[in-house]
N, C-alpha and C positions, 0 to 999 in steps of 0.2 A: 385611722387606717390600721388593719389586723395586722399582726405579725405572720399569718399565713400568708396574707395579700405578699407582703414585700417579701415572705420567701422565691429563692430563684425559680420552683418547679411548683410555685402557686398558681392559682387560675390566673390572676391578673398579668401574671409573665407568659403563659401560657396563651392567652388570647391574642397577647400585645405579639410574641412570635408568628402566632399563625398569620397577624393582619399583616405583617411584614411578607411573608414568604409569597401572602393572594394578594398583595396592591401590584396593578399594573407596568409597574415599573421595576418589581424584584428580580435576582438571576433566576428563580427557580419558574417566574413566567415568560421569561425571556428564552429559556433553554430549549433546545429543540428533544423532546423528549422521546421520540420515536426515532429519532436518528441518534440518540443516545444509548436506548435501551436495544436496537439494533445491532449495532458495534457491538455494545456487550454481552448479547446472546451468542455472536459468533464470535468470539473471543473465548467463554465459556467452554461454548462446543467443542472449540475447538482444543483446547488445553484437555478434554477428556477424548479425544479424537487422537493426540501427540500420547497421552496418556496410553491410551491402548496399545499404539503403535510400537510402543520402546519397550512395553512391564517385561517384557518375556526377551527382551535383548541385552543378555550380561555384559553383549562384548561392548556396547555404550554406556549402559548403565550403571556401569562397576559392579552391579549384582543389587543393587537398591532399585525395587519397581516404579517407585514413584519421584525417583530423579528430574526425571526430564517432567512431572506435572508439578514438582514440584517448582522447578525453573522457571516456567512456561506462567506461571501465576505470579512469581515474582518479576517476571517481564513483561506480565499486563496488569501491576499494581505498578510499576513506574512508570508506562503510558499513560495510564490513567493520569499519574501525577502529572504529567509534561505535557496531557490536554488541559489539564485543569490554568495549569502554570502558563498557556498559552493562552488562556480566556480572561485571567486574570490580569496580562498586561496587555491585551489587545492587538487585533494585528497592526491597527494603526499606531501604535508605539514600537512595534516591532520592527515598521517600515525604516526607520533610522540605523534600526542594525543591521539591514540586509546584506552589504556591502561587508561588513562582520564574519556573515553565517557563511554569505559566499564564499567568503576565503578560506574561510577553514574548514568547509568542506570540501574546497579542492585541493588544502592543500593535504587532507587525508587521504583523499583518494589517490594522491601523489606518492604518498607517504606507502602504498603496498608495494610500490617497484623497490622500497629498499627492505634491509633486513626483517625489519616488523612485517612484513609482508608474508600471507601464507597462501597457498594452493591449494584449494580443494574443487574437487572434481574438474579437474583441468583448469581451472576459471581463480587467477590471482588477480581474486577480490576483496582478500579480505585482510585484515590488520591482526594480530596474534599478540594481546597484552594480558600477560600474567593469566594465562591460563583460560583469560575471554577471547572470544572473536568479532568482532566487529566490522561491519561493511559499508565503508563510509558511503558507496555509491545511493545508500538509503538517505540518506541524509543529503546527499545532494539534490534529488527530485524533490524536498522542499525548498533548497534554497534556489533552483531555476524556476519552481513556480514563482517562489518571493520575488524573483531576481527579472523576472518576468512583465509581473504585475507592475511592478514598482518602475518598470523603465518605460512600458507601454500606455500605462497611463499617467505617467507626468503631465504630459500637456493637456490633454484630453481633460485632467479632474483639475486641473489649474484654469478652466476656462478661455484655455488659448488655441484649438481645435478642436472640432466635433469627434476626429479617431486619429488614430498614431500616426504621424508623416512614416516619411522611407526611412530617414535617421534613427527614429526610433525603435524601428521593427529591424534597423540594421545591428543595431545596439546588442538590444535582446537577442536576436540571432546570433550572435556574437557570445555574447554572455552563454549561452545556453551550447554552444558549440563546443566551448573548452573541455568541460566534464562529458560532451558526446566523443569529444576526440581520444579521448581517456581511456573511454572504454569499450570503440566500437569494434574493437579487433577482438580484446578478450572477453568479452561478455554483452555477445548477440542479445539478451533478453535486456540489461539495463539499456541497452542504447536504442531500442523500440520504445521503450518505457517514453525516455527522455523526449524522444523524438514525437510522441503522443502527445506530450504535456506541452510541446513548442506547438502543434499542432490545435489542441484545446485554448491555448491562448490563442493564437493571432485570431483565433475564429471569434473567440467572446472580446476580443479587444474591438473588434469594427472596423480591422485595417481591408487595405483593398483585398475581393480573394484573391489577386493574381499570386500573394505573396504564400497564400495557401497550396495554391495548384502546383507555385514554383517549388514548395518544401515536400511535398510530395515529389514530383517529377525528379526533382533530385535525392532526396529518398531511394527510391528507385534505379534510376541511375548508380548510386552509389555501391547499391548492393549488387548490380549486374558489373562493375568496375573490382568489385573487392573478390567477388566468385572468379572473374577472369584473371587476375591477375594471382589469383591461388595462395593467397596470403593468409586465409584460414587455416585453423589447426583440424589436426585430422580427428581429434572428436568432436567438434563441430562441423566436419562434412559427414561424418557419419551420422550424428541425428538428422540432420537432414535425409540423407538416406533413406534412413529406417521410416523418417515422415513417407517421404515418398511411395516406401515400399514396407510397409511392418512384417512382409513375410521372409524379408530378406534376411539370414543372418540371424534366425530366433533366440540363439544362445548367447548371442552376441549384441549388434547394434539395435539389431528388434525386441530386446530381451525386455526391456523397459515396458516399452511400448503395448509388448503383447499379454505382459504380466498384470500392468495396469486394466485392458480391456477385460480378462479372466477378473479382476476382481468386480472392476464395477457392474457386469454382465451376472456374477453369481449371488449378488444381493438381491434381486430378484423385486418385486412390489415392498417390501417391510421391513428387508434385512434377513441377517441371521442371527441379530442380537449384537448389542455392542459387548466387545471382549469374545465376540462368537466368531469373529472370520478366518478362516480356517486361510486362504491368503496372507492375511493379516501375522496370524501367531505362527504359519507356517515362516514368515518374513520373504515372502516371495516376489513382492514389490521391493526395490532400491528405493534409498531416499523416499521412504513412504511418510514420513513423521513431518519432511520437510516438503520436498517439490510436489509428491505423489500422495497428501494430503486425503484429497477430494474421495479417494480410493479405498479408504477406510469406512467415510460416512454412508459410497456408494454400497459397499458390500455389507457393516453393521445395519444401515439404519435404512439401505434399499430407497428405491425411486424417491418414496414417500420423504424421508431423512434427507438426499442429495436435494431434491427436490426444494426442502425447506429452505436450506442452506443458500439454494439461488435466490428464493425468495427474498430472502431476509438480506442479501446483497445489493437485489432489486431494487429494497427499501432505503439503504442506505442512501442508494445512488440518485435515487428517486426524491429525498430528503434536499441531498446535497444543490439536484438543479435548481430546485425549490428555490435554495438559498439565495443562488448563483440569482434568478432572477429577478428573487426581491431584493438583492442589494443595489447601495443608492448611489455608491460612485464606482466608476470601472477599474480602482484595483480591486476594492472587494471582491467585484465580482469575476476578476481575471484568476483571480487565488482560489475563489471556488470552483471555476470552469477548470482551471488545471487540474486540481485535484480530482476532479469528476473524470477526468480523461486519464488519470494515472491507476483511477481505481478499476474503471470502467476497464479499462485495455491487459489490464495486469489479472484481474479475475477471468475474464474469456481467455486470456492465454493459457495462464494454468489449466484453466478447468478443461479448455481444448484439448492441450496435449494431454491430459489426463485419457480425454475420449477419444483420441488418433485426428481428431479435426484441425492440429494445428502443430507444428514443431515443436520438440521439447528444448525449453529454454533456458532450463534452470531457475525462473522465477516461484517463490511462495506464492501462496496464498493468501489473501489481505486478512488479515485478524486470524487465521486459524491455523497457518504453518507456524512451526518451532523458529524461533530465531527472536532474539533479543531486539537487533536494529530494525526489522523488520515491522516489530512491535511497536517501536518507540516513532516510526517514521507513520506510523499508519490512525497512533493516537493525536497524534503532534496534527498529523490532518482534522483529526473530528474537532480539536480542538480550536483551527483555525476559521471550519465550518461556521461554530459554535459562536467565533468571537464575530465573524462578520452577520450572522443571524442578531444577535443582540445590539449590534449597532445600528439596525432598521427603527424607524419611527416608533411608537407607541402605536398608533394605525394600523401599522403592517406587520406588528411581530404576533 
């Protein structure tokens, strides 16, 4: 045998790699690669979308243009890592520490009512450590999805009932309540979120629908209880408002709203170029980098550019059901229907209120608003996607 042969970057290591990576049973043919490269085109986008949005804003910037792209890459090089880190120990090893994640993501979310706690934009959401911010409530729509899964199909993948009795959809109900109780006063958008993904599970778990009809009916209820009894803050009646009426108030509670439609309306068919939107560098959208996202791409990069953007969200989502259906027991696939309904619900709201179609909520947008947790909650998804895709037969992957 040559001395070439046994070098590392010889043909004979070189073959011996590639027939690893093409046998049927490797990660790189197990990986779902269209809902990989998905994600990370709008991640991408997005970090030059957050980019554009800040270069020209000193008063966040410190005076550095590439601050916040710069951030924005270094909090989707650590999603990356903590999808990877989720695929590498599977969700089925991860099922043991749910009860783990649970806690400690409530008891962060607990942890904003004391001093760590900060306020922005009315909404104490969030944690304030050594100069990051953090919002634990991201981190808890994975652990009620987990927390979800994991109690709905106990019996059901144990062989000891075809779908969840009352006990255990009282459970989960339960479980999933405590972080909706948390936060359904102060932040209207996380507690739709939550209340989608209890809603995306009982339907992929198999339980009866009455317990579907019932979670709605009181859904509802709840929110006709919470508006009468006047318990909301007064910028949360005022978006509402301004939903109602964008004309109301245009300096004021409509200001958002109507600033928003001005931008997505003057990108026209093409755009006017990215780093061209005169909305944009004029900063006449609020929270444009964050909540008011979509308003950049609509105005840079016009129909065509927003256009893509749903596309390519489409795709995710479209990857995700995929999943959801090829998987072979019902946590799996209670983990992938949740997330499908967190992503599903969370993207049409944004992009709603973006277009006047829907209340502004204060939610991001998935992969392409600024925010660290946001990030990290959304890769931690693709990753869970990921790990239940590759637990499928050799058959079916």
């Amino acid at each position: 045998m040559s001395v070439h042969t046994l070098t590392l970057g010889g043909p004979a290591a070189r073959k011996s790699t590639w027939r690893r990576l093409a046998a049927r049973d490797s990660v790189a043919r197990r990986v779902d690669w269209i809902l990989l490269l998905a994600a990370l085109a709008l991640s991408v986008l997005g970090a030059v979308l957050v980019w554009s949005a800040t270069r020209n804003r000193t008063e966040i910037n410190g005076g550095d243009p590439q601050f916040f792209l710069v951030r924005q890459g270094i909090n989707l090089a650590v999603g990356i890592a903590l999808a990877i880190g989720v695929m590498w120990l599977g969700h089925q090893r991860l099922r043991s520490a749910v009860p783990l994640l649970y806690t400690f993501s409530l008891g962060a979310m607990l942890l904003v009512f004391s001093p760590l706690g900060t306020e922005i934009n009315g909404q104490r959401a969030w944690l304030s450590l050594g100069g990051y911010t953090l919002q634990p409530g991201e981190f808890a729509k994975v652990a009620v999805v987990l927390g979800m899964a994991l109690i709905l199909a106990a019996q059901v993948d144990a062989g000891d009932r075809d779908y969840p009795g009352s006990r255990a959809v009282l459970q989960a109900l339960a479980l999933a309540g405590a972080p909706l109780a948390i936060v359904v006063i102060d932040d209207m958008g996380m507690a739709m979120i939550l209340g989608m993904i209890v809603l995306g599970a009982l339907l992929a778990s198999g339980a009866p629908l009455r317990w579907s009809i019932g979670l709605v009916l009181a859904g509802i209820a709840a929110a006709v209880l919470v508006w009468a009894l006047g318990v909301l803050d007064q910028y949360q009646l005022d978006r509402f408002a301004a939903f109602a009426d964008p004309s109301r108030d245009p300096a004021g509670v409509g200001y958002n709203t109507n600033q928003a439609r001005i931008a997505i309306g003057s990108g026209g068919l093409d755009g006017k170029g990215l780093f061209q939107g005169t909305q944009t560098t004029g900063q006449f959208v609020p929270e444009q980098h964050t909540d008011f996202i979509f308003t950049v791409a609509a105005e840079e990069l016009g129909f065509i550019g927003a256009g893509g953007i749903i596309v390519l969200i489409g795709i995710v989502l479209w990857r995700a059901l995929r999943i959801a259906r090829g998987a072979t027991d019902l946590y799996s696939t209670i983990i992938a229907a949740g997330i499908v309904a967190w992503l599903a619900f969370q993207c049409f709201e944004n992009i709603g209120m973006a277009l006047g179609i829907m209340p502004v909520a204060g939610l991001p947008l998935p992969f392409l608003s600024y925010g660290g947790t946001s990030m990290f909650a959304v890769w931690v998804a693709i990753g869970l996607l990921q790990s239940v895709r590759m637990k499928r037969p050799l058959s079916a992957a």
